[in-house]
C-alpha positions as CSV (number, residue, x, y, z in Angstrom):
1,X,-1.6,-1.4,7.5
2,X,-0.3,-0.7,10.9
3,X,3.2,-0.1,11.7
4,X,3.9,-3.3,12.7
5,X,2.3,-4.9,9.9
6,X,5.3,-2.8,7.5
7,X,7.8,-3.9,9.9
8,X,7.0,-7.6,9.8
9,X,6.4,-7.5,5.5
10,X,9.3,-4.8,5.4
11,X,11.4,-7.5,7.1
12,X,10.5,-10.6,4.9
13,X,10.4,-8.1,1.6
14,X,13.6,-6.9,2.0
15,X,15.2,-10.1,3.1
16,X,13.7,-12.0,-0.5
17,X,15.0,-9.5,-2.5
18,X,18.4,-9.4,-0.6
19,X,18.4,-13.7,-1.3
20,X,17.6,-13.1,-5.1
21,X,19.9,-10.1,-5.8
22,X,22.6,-12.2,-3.8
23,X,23.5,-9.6,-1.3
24,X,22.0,-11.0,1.9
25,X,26.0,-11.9,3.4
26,X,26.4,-8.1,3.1
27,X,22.8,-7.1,4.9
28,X,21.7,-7.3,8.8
29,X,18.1,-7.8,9.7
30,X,17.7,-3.5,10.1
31,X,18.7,-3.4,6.6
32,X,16.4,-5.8,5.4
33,X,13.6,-4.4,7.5
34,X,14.5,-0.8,5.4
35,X,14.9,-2.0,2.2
36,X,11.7,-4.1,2.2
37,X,9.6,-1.0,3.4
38,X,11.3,1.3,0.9
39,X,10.7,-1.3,-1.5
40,X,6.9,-1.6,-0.7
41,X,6.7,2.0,-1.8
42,X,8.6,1.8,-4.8
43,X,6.3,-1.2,-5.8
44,X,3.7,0.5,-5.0
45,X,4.7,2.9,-7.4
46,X,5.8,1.0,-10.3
47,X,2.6,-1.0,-10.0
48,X,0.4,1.8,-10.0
49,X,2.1,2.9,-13.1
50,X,0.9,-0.1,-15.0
51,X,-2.4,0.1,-13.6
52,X,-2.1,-2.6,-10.9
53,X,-3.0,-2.5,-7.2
54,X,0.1,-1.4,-4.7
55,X,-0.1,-2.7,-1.1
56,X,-3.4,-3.0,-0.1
57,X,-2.5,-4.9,3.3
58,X,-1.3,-7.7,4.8
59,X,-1.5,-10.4,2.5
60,X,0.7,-12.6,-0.4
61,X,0.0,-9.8,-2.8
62,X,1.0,-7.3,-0.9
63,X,4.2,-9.5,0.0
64,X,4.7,-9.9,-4.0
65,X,4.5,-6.0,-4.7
66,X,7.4,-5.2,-1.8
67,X,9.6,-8.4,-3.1
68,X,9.3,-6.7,-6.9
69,X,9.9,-3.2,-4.8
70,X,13.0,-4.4,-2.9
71,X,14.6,-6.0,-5.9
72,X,14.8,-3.2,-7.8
73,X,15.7,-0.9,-5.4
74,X,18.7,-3.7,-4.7
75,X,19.8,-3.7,-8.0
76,X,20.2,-0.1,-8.4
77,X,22.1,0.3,-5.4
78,X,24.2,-2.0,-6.5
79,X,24.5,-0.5,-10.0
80,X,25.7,2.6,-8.2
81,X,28.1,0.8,-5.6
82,X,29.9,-1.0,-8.6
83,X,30.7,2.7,-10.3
């Protein structure tokens, strides 16, 4: 994928995960844009861990691996922001 290409899933990624871990009031469209791309690393990760395919491009799955990414990348930062 081009960079573009993370920007643009980073962006929609990070901003699903900010709308199910209910923290989009505090997060700007940078943020999201961050978190998602982070996220489609981590999910890359934790899927390749179970055996599954990561991001392979631009498509729905690769949409569904940074949303799983993002989310849990959300919820530990907030885990460590309520300590």
């Amino acid at each position: 994928m081009n960079w573009l290409s993370w920007i643009v899933v980073g962006g929609i990624a990070g901003w699903i995960a900010s709308l199910l871990t209910r923290s989009n009031a505090r997060m700007g469209l940078l943020a999201n844009i961050i978190v998602g791309i982070v996220g489609g690393l981590l999910g890359g990760f934790l899927m390749d861990l179970i055996g599954a395919s990561g991001v392979t491009g631009f498509n729905l799955w690769s949409l569904l691996v940074s949303v799983i990414g993002a989310t849990v990348l959300l919820w530990i930062i907030n885990l460590i922001r309520k300590r």
